[in-house]
Short mmCIF file of the C-alpha atoms (twelve columns), coordinates in Angstrom:
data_MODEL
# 
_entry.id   MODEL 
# 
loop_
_atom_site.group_PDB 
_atom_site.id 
_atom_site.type_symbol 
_atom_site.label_atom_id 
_atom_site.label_alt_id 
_atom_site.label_comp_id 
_atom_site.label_asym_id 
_atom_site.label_seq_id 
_atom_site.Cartn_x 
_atom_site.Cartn_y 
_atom_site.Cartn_z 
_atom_site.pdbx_PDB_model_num 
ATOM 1   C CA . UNK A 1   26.028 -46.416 13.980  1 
ATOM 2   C CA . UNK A 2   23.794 -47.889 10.801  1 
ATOM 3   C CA . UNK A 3   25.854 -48.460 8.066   1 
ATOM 4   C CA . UNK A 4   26.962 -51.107 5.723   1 
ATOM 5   C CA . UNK A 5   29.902 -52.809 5.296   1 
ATOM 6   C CA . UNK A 6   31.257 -54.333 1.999   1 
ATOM 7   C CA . UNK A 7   33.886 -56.958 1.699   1 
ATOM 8   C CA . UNK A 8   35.831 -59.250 -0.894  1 
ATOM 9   C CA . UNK A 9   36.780 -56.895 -3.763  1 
ATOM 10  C CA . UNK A 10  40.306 -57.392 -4.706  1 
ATOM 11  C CA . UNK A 11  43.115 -58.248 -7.521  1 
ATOM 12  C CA . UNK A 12  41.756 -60.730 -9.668  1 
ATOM 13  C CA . UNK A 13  42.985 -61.554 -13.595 1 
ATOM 14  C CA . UNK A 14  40.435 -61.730 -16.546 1 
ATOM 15  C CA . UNK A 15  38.312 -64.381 -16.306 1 
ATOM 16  C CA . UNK A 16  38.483 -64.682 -12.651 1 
ATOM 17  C CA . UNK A 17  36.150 -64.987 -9.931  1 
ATOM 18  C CA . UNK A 18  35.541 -63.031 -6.483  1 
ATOM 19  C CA . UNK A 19  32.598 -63.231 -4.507  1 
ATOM 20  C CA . UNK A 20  31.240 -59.160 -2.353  1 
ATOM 21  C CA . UNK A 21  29.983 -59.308 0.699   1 
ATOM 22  C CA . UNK A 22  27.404 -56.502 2.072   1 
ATOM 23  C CA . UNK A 23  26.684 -57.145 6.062   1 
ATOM 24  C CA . UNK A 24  24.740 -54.625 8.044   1 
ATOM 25  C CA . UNK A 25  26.156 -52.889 10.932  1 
ATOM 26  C CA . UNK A 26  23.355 -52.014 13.517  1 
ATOM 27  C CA . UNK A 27  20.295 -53.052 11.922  1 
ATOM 28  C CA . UNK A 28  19.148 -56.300 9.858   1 
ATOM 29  C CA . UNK A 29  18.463 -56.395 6.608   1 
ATOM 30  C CA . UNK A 30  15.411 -58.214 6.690   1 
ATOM 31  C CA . UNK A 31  12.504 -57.029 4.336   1 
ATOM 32  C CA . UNK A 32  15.400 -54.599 2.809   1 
ATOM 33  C CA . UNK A 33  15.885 -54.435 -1.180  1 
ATOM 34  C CA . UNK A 34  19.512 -55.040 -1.557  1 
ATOM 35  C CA . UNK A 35  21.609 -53.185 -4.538  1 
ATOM 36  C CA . UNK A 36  24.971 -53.555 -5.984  1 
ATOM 37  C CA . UNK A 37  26.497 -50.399 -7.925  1 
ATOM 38  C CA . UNK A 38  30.139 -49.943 -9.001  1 
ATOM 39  C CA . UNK A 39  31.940 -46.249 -10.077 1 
ATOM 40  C CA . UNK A 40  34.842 -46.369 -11.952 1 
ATOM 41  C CA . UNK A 41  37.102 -43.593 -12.220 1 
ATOM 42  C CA . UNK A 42  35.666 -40.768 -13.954 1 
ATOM 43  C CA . UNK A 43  32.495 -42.563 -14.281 1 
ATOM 44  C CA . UNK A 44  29.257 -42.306 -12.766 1 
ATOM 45  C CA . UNK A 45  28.002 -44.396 -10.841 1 
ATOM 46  C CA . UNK A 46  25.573 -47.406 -12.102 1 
ATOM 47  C CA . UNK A 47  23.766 -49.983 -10.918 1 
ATOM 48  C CA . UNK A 48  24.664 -53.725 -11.178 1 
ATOM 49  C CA . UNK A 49  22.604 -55.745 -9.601  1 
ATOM 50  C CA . UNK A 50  19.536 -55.864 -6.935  1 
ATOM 51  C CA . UNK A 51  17.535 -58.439 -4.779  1 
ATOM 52  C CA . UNK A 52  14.056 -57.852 -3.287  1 
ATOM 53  C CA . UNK A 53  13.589 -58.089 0.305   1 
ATOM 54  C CA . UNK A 54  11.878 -61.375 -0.119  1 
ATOM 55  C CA . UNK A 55  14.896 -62.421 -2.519  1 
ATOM 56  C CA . UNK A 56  12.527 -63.953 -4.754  1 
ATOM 57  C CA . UNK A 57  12.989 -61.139 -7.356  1 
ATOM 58  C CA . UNK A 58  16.404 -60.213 -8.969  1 
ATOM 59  C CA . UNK A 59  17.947 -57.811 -11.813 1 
ATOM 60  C CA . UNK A 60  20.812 -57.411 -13.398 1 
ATOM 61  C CA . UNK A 61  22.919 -54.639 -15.395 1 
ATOM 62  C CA . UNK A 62  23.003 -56.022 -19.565 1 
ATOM 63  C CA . UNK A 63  26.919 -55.569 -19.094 1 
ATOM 64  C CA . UNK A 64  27.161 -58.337 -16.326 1 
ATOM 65  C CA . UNK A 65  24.130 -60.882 -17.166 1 
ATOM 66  C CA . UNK A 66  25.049 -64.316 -17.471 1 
ATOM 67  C CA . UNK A 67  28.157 -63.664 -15.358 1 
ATOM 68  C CA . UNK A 68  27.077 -62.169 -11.824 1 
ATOM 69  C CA . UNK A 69  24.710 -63.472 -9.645  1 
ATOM 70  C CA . UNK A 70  23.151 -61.533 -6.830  1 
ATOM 71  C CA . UNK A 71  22.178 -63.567 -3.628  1 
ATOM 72  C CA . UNK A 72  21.306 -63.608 -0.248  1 
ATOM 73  C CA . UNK A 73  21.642 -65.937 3.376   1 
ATOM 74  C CA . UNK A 74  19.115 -64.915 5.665   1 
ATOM 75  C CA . UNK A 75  20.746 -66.401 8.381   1 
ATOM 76  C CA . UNK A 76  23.951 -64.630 8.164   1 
ATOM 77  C CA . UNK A 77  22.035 -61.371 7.185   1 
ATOM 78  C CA . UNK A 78  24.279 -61.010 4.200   1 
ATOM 79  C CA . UNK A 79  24.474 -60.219 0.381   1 
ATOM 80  C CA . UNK A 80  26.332 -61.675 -1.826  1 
ATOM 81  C CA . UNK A 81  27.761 -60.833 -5.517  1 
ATOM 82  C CA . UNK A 82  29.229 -63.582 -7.106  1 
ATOM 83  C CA . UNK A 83  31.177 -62.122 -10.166 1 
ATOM 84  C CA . UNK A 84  32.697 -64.655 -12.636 1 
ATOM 85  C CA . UNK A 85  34.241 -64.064 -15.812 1 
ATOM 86  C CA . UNK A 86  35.556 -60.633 -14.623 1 
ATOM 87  C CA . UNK A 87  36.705 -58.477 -17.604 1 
ATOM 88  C CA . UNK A 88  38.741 -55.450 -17.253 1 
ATOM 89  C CA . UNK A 89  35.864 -52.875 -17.625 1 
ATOM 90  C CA . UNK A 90  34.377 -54.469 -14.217 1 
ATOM 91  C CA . UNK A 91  36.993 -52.603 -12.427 1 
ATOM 92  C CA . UNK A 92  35.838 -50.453 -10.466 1 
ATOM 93  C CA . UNK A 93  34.719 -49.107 -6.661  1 
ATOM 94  C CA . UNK A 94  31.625 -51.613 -5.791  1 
ATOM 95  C CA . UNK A 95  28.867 -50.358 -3.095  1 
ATOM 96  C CA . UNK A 96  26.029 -51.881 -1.906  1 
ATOM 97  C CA . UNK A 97  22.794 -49.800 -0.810  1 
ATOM 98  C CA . UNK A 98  19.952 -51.038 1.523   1 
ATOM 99  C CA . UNK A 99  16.769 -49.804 0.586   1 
ATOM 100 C CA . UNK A 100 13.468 -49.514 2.554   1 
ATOM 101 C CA . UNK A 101 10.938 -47.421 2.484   1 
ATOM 102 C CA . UNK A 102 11.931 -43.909 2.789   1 
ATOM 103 C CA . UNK A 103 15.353 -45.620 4.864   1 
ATOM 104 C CA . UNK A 104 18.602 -45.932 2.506   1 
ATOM 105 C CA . UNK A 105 21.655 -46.784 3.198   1 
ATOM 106 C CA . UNK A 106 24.960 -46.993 1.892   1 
ATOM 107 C CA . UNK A 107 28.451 -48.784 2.434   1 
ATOM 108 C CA . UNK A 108 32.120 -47.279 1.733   1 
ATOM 109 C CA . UNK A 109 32.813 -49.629 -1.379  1 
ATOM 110 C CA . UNK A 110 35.227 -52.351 -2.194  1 
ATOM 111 C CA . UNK A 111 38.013 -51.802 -4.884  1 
ATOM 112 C CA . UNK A 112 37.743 -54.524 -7.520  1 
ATOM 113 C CA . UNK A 113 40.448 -54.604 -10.279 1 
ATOM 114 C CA . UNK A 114 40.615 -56.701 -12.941 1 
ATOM 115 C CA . UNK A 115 43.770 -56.697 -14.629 1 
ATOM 116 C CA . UNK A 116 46.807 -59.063 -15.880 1 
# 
């Protein structure tokens, strides 16, 4: 089965750190655009974060610049999200979505909550 799987959300306090994981599950993701997006509870969902397949190109969200950085190891076929500075609006559901072409995919989320 193609899917992705997320990893590392958690319990963290304010100002905190955790680092998400997105690893593929039946295909690489080579030459895929990588995105982060979070929902929080009676929120939509938005986007955080993406990579370009070649990872030379990066954006980021105005609510988490300066404090997340988006990454990848082509060797491990991963994704990473490094969050730092995590304030208690961050809390939310994070997903990450593989995009290529007309093939998307989509991972179950991680919980991250931020909270003392």
């Amino acid at each position: 089965q193609l899917q992705l799987v997320e990893s590392g959300g958690g319990l963290v306090q304010p100002g905190g750190s955790l680092r998400l994981s997105c690893a593929a599950s039946g295909f690489t993701l080579d030459y895929y655009a990588i995105g982060w997006f979070r929902q929080a509870p009676g929120k939509e969902r938005e986007g955080v974060s993406c990579i370009s397949g070649s990872g030379r190109y990066t954006n980021y969200a105005d609510s988490v610049k300066g404090r997340f950085t988006i990454s990848r190891d082509y060797a491990k076929d991963t994704v990473y999200l490094q969050m730092n500075s995590l304030k208690p609006e961050d809390t939310a559901v994070y997903y990450c979505n593989a995009n290529r072409g007309s093939r998307t995919y989509w991972g179950q989320g991680t919980q991250v909550t931020v909270s003392s």
